[in-house]
Backbone as CSV, one residue per row, in Angstrom:
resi,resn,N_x,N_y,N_z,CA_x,CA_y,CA_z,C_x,C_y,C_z
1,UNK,5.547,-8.050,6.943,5.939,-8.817,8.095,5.288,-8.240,9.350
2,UNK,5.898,-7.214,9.775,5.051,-6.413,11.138,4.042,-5.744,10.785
3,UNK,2.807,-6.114,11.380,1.723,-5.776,10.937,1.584,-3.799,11.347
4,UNK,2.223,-3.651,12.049,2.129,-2.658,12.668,3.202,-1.916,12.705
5,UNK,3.994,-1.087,12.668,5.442,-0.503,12.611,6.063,-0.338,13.725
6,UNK,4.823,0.624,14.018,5.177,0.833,15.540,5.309,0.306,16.836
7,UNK,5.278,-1.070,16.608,5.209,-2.442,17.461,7.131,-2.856,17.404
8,UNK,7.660,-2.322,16.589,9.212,-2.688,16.677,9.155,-4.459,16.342
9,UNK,10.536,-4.562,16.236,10.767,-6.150,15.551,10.207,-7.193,17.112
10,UNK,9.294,-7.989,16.300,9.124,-9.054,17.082,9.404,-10.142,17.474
11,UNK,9.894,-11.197,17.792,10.098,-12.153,18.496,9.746,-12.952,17.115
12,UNK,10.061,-14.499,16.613,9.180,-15.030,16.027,8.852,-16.476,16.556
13,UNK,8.018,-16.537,15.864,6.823,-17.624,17.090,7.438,-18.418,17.087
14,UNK,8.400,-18.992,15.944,9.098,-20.243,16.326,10.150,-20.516,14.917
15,UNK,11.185,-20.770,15.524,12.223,-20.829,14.876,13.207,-22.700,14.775
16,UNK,13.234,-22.961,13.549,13.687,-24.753,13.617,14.763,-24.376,12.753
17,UNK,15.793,-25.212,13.099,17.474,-25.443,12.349,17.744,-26.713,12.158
18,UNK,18.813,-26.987,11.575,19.405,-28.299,11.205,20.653,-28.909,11.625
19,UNK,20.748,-28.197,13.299,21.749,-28.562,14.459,21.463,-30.368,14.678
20,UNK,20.203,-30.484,14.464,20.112,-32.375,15.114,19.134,-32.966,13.864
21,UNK,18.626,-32.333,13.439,17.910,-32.909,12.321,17.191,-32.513,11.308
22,UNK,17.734,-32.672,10.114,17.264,-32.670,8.472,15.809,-33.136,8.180
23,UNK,15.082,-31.826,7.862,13.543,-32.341,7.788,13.191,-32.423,6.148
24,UNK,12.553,-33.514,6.219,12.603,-33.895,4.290,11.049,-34.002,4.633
25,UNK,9.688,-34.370,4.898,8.724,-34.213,4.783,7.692,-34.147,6.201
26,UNK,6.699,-33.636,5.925,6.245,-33.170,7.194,3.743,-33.871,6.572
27,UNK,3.398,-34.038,7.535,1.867,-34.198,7.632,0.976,-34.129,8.684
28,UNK,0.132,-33.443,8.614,-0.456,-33.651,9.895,-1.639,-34.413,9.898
29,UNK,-1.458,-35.075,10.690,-2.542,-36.383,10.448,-3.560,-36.555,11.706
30,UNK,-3.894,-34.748,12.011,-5.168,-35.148,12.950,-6.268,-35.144,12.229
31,UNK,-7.394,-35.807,13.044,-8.890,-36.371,12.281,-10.097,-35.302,13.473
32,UNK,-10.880,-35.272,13.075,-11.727,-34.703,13.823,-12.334,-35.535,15.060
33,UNK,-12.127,-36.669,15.258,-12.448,-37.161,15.834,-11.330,-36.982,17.221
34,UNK,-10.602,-36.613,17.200,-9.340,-36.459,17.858,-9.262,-34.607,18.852
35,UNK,-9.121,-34.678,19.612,-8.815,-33.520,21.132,-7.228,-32.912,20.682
36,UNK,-6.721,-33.628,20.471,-5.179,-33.041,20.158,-4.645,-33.331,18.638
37,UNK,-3.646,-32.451,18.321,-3.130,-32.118,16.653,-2.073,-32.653,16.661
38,UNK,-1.843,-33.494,15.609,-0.460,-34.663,15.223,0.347,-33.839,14.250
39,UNK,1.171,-33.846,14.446,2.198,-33.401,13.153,3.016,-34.583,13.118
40,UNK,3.301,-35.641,11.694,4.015,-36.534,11.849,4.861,-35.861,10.882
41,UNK,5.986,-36.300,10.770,7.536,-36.046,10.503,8.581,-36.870,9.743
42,UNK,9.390,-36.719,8.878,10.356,-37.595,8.462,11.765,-36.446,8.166
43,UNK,12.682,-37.105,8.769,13.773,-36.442,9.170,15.186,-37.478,9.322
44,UNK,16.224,-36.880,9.288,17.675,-37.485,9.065,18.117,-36.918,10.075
45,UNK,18.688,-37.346,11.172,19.360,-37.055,12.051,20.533,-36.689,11.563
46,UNK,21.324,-35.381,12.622,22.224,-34.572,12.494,23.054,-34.784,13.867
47,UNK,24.453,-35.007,12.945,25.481,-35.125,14.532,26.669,-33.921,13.845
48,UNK,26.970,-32.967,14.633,28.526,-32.675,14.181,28.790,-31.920,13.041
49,UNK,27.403,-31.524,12.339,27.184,-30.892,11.001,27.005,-32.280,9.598
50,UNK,27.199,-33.296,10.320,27.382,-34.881,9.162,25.422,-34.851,9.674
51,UNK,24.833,-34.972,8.458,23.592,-35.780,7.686,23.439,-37.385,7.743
52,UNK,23.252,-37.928,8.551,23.197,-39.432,8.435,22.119,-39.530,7.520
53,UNK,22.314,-40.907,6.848,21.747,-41.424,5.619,20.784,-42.001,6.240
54,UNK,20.135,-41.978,7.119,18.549,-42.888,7.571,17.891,-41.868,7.851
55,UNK,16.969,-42.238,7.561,15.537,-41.463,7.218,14.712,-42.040,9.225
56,UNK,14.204,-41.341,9.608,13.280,-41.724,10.844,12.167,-40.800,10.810
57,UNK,11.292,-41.095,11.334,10.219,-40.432,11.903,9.707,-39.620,13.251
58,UNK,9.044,-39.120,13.256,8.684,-38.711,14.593,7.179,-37.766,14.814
59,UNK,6.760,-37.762,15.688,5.131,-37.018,15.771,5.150,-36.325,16.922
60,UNK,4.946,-35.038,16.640,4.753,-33.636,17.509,3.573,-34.265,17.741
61,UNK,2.763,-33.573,19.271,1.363,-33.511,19.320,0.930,-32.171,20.003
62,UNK,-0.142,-31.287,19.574,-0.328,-30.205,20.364,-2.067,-30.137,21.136
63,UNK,-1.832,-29.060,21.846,-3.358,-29.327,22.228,-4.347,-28.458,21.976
64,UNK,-3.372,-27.158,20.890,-4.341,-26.092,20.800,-3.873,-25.948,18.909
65,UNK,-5.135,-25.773,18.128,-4.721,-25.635,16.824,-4.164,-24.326,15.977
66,UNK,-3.766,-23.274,16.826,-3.417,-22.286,16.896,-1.586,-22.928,16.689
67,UNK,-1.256,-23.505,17.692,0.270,-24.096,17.732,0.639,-25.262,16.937
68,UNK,-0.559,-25.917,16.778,-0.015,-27.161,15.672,-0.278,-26.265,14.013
69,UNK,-0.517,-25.236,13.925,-0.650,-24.840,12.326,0.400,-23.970,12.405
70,UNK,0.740,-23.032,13.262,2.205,-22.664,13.225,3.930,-23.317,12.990
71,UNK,3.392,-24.714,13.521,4.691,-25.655,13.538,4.108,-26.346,12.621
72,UNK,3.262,-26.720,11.731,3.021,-27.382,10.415,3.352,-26.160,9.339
73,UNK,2.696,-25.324,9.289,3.213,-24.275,8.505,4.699,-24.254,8.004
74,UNK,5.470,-23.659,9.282,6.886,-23.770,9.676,7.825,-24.863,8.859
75,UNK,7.201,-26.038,9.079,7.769,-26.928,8.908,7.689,-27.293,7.508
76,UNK,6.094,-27.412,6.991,6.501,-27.733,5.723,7.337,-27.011,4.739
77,UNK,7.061,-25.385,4.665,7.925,-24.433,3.995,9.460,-25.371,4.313
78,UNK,10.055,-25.560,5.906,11.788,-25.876,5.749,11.322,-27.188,5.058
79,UNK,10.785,-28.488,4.966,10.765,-29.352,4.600,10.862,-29.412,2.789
80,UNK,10.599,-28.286,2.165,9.798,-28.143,0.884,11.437,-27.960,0.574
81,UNK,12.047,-26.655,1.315,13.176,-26.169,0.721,14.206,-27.501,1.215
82,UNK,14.816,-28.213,1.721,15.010,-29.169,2.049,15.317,-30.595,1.272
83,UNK,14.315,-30.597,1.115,13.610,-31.895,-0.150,14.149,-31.278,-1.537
84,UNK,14.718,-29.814,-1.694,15.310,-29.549,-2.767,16.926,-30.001,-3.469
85,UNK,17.143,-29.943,-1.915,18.571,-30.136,-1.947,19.246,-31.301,-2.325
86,UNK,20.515,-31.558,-2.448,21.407,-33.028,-2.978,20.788,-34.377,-2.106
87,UNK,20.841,-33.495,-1.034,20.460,-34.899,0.122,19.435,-34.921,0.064
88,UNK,17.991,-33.988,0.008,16.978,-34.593,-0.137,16.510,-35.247,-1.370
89,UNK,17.478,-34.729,-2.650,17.185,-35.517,-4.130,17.674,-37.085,-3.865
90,UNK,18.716,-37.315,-2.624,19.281,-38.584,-2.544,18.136,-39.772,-1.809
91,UNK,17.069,-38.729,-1.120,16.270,-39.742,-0.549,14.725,-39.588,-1.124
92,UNK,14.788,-39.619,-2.296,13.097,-38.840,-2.972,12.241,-39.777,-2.688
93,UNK,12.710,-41.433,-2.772,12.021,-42.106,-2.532,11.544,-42.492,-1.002
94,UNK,11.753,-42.334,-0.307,11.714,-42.572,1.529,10.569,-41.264,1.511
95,UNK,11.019,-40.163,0.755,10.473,-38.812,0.891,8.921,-39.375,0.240
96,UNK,8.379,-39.770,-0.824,7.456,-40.418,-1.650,6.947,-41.045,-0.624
97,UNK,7.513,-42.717,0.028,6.973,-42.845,0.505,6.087,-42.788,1.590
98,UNK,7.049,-41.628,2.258,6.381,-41.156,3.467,4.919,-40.356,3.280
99,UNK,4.972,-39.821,2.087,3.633,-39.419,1.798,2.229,-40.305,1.311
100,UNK,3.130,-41.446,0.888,2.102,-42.479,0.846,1.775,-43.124,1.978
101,UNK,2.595,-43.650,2.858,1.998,-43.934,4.016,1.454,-43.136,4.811
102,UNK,1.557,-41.851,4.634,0.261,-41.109,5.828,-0.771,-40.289,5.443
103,UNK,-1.192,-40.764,4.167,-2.599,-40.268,3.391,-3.272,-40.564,4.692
C-alpha cells in the first residue's frame, strides 16, 4: 500500500459509499477524438439505507486522465463487488444491458 513507510498513512485519493447510491456497472466511454474523459454509470439510488428498485444512469466527466482512471478504477472494483450481491443478482439484466448499450 505505502510505497514508502516513512511517508506515514496517507490520505486516499478517493473514497465512494452507498449513502445515495448503489453502483451495479460502470464504462468509460471516452474516444480519442475527445479533450475530456467520460465515465458513464448505472446505479440505484439510495434514500434512508432503502435500495430503490430503478436502475438510472449518470456520466462523470474529467479533464485530466490521471482523475478519470482513478474514479474508473475505483469504481469498477465497488461496482464488480456490488453486482455480486442479492440486489445486484436482482438486476443482472439492466446490469447486461447496460454493457450492451455502451460498447
Amino acid at each position: 500500500m505505502n510505497k514508502n513507510p516513512k511517508e506515514g498513512i496517507q490520505k486516499p485519493i478517493l473514497t465512494l459509499n452507498s449513502a445515495t447510491k448503489f453502483y451495479l456497472a460502470t464504462r468509460e466511454i471516452t474516444s480519442e477524438e475527445d479533450d475530456l474523459f467520460y465515465i458513464f454509470s448505472l446505479f440505484m439510488p439510495v434514500k434512508n439505507g432503502i435500495v430503490f428498485s430503478q436502475a438510472f444512469t449518470e456520466i462523470s466527466t474529467f479533464e485530466d486522465a490521471k482523475s478519470a482512471n482513478v474514479y474508473y478504477q475505483t469504481l469498477a472494483k465497488y461496482c464488480a463487488v456490488n453486482a455480486k450481491t442479492q440486489i445486484g443478482q436482482s438486476v443482472r439484466d439492466a446490469i447486461k444491458d447496460f454493457y450492451t448499450y455502451t460498447k
